[in-house]
Structure formats: C-alpha cells, structure tokens
C-alpha positions in Angstrom: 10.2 -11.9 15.7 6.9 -13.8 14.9 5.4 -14.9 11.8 2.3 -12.5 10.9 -0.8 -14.1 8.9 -3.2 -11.7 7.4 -6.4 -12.1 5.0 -7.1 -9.4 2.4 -10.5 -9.2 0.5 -9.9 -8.3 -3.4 -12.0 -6.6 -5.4 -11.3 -3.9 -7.3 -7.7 -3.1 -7.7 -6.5 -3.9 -4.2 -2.8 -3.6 -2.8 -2.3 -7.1 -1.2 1.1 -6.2 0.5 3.2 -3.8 0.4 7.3 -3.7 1.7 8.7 -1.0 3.3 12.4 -0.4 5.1 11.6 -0.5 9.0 12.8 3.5 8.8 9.3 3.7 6.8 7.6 2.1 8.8 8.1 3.8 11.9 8.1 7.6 9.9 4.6 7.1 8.7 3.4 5.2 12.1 2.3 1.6 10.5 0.7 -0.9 12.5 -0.5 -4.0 12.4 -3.9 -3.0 13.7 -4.2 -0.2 11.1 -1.9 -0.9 8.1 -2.5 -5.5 8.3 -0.9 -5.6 4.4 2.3 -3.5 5.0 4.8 -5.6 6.1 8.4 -4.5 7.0 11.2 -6.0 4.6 14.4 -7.1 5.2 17.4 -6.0 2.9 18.6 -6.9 -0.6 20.3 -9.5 0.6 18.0 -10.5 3.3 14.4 -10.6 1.5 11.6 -10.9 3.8 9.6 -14.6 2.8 5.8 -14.1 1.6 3.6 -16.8 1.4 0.5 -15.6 -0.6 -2.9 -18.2 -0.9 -5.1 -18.0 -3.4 -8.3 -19.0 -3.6 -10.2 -21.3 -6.3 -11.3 -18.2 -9.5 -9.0 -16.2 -11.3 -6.8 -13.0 -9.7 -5.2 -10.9 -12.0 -1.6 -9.3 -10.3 0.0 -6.3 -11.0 1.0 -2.9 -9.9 -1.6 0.1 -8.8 -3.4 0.3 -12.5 -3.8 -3.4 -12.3 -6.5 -4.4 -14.6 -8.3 -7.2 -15.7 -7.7 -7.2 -19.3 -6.2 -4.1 -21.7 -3.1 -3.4 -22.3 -0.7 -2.1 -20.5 -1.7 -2.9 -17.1 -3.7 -6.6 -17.6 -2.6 -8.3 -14.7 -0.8 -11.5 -14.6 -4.0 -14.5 -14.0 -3.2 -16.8 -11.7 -6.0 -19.5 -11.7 -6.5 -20.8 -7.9 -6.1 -22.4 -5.8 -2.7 -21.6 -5.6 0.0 -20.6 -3.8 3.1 -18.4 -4.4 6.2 -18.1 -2.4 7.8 -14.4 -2.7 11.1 -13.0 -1.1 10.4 -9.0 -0.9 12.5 -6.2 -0.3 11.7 -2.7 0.3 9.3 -1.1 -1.8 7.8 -4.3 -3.2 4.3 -4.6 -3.4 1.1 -6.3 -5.2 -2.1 -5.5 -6.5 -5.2 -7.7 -7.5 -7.9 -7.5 -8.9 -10.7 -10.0 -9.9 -13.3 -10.2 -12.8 -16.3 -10.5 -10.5 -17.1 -10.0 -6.7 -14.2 -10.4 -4.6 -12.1 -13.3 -2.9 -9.9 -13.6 0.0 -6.3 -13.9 -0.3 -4.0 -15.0 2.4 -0.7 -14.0 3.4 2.0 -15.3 5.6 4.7 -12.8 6.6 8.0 -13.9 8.1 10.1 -12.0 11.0 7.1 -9.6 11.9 
C-alpha cells in the first residue's frame, strides 16, 4: 500500500485523525473520498506512522472536549510550525482546536 496525504482545516474542536482496526473500517464503509482523516491502523505491535504539519499559530491537541484553555480539557499548545511524528494503533485519534479562525494541518499516513 501507498502513502495517503491529507489536509484538515481546524477550527473549532476538530478530529484531525482518527485509527481504526481495518474490521472498522470496512463495517462502517470508510473511504477515502468520504471519511479523508480516518486512517486504518496497524496492530500493537505494528503502529501505523503519522506525520502531522503544523502550521505557524498555536493548536491546542486533545481528545473530543478539546479546549483552548480550562481545565480539564485545555489542549496541549503546540506553537508552529511544527511537526510531529506519531505511531497509532487502533482507536487513536486527535483533536484541535485553535484560539482564532482556523489553520490547515497536514497529515501523512503510511501503508494506506
């Protein structure tokens, strides 16, 4: 299989990728056309490689309540550009969220 590259536009709380087993993915009929951020992991012991790009601003990262500031679900700010390597696994995924207007993240999925 091929590497995938996808662009996401965050704004509000935004999944940016989400992992599923490739059982998953055929159940609930993903494709890349219709479902571009939902990527199909490998195993525990096999972790599919993300490369995530972020723009120059601040993201904030975090699960589905993802929030800018306040506790418990402030998001983790990562101050771009950057870039973050991630090995996922099944039922990993990532939110964002920005301060102000919205920003383009991109993603590089291996073994689509």
């Amino acid at each position: 299989m091929a590497a995938f590259g996808q662009q996401v536009t965050v704004g509000t709380a935004t999944l940016i990728f989400a992992c599923v087993d490739v059982d998953t993915y055929k159940a609930n009929n993903y494709n890349p056309t219709d479902n571009p951020n939902i990527f199909i992991a490998g195993a525990a012991t096999d972790p599919l490689p993300l490369l995530l790009a972020f723009p120059t601003g601040t993201i904030y990262l975090g699960g589905s309540n993802v929030s800018v500031t306040g506790s418990p679900h402030a998001g983790a700010a990562i101050i771009g550009p950057y870039t973050l390597a991630y090995n996922a696994v099944g039922g990993d995924s990532l939110y964002g969220i920005i301060a102000t207007g919205s920003v383009i993240v991109s993603i590089l999925a291996m073994r689509q």
